[in-house]
ZANU-470642 format. One record per residue (C-alpha): residue number from 1; residue in one letter; y negated, z negated, x. Coordinates in nm, 4 decimals. Each point is the difference from the previous one (the first is absolute). Layout:
BEGIN
<node nr="NUM" rest="A" v="Y" w="Z" u="X"/>
...
//
This chain:
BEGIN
<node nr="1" rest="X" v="-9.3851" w="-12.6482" u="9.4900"/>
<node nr="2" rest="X" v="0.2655" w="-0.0645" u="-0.2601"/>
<node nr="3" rest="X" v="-0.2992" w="-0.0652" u="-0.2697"/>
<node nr="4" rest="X" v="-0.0449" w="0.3904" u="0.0103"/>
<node nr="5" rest="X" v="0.1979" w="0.2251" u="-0.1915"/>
<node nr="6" rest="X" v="0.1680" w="0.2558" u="0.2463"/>
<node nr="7" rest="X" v="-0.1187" w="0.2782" u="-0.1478"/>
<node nr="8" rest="X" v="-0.4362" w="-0.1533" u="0.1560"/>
<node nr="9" rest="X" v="0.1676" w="-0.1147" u="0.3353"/>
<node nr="10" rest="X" v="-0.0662" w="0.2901" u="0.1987"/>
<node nr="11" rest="X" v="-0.3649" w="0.0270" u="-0.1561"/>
<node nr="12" rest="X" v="-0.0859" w="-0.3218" u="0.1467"/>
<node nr="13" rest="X" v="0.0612" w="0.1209" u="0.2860"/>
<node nr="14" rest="X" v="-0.3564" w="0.1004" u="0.2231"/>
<node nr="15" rest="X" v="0.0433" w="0.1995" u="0.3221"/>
<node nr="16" rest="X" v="-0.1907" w="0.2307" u="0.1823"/>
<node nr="17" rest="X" v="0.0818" w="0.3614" u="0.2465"/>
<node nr="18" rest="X" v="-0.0442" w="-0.2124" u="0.3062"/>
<node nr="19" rest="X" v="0.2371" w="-0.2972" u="-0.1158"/>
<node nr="20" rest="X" v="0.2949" w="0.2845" u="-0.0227"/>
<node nr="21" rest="X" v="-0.0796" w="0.1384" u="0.3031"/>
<node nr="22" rest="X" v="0.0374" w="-0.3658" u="0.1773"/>
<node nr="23" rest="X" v="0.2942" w="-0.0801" u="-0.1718"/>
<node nr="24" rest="X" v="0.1384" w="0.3751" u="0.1221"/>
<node nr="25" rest="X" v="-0.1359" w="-0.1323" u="0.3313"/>
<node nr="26" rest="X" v="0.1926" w="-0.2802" u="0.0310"/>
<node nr="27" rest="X" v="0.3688" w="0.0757" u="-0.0904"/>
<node nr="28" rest="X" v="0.2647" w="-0.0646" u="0.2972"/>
<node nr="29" rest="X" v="0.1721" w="0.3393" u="0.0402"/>
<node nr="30" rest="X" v="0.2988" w="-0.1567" u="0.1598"/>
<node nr="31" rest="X" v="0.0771" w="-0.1638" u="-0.3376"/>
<node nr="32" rest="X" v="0.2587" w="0.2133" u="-0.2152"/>
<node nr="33" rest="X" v="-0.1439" w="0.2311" u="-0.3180"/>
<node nr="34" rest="X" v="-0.0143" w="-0.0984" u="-0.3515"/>
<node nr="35" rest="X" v="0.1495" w="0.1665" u="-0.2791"/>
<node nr="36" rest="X" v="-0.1987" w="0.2883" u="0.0188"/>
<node nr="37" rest="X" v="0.0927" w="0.0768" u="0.3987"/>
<node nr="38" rest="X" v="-0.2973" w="0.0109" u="0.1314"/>
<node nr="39" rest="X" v="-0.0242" w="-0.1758" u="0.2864"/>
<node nr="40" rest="X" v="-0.3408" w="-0.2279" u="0.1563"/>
<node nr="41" rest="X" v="0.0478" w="0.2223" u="0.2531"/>
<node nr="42" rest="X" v="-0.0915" w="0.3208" u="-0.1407"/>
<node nr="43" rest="X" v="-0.2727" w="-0.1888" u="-0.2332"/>
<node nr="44" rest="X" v="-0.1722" w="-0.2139" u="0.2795"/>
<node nr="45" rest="X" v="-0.1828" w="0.3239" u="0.1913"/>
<node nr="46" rest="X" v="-0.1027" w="0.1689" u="-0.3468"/>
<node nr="47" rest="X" v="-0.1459" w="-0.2877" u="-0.1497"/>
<node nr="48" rest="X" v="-0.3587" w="0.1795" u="0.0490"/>
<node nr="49" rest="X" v="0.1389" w="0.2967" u="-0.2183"/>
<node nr="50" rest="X" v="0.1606" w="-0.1377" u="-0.2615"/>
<node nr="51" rest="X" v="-0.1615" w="-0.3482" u="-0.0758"/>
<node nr="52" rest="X" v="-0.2349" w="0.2220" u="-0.2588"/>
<node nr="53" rest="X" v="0.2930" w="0.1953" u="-0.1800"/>
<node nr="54" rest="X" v="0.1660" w="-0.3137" u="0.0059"/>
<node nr="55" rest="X" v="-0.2700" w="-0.1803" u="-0.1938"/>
<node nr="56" rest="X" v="-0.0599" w="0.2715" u="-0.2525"/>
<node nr="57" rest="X" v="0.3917" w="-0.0170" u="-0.0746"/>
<node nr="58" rest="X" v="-0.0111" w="-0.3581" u="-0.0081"/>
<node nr="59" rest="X" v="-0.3052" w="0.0061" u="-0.2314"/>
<node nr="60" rest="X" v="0.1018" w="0.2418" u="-0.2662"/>
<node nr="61" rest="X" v="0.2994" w="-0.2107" u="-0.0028"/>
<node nr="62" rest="X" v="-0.2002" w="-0.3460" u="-0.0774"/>
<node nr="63" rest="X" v="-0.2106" w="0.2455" u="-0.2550"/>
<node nr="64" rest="X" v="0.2516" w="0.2324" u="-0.1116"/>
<node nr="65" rest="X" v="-0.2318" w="0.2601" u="0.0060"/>
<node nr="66" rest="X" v="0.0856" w="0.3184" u="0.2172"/>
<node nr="67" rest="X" v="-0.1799" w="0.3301" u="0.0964"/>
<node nr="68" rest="X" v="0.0805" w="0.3079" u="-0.2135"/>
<node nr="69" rest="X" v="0.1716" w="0.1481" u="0.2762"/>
<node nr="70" rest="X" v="0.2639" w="-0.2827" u="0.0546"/>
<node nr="71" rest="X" v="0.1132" w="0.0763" u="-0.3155"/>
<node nr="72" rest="X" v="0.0889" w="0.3746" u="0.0408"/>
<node nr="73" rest="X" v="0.3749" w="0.0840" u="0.0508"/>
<node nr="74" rest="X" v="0.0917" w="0.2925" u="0.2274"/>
//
C-alpha cells in the first residue's frame, strides 16, 4: 500500500452495509474507548441502526462528495 499516494488510499478501499455492521458486531465492550469515547459497548447492540449511516459517512468521505443538507450551518 505504500505505492499509493495517500490522498487514493481510502478509495481502494471496497466495503459493503453488512461488513460494518459485522465489524460493529464484533467489538469486545469490555475493552476501553478510543479517542472519540465511545465505547464497544454502546456500539455492539446498535450495529443494525447505524451500520447504514455509518457507510454513507464513510463513503462521502472516500468520495468527498456530501448531500446538500450536510453542508447547511445552523
Amino acid at each position: 500500500m505504500d505505492d499509493i499516494p495517500p490522498d487514493r488510499r481510502l478509495k481502494s478501499i471496497v466495503f459493503e452495509t453488512y461488513e460494518v455492521k459485522d465489524i460493529l458486531q464484533i467489538l469486545n465492550g469490555n475493552k476501553a474507548s478510543g479517542p472519540d469515547a465511545i465505547s464497544g459497548r454502546i456500539l455492539k447492540p446498535v450495529a443494525d441502526i447505524i451500520a447504514k449511516p455509518l457507510h454513507t459517512i464513510i463513503l462521502s468521505l472516500r468520495t468527498k462528495l456530501f448531500p446538500s443538507a450536510w453542508k447547511l450551518a445552523k
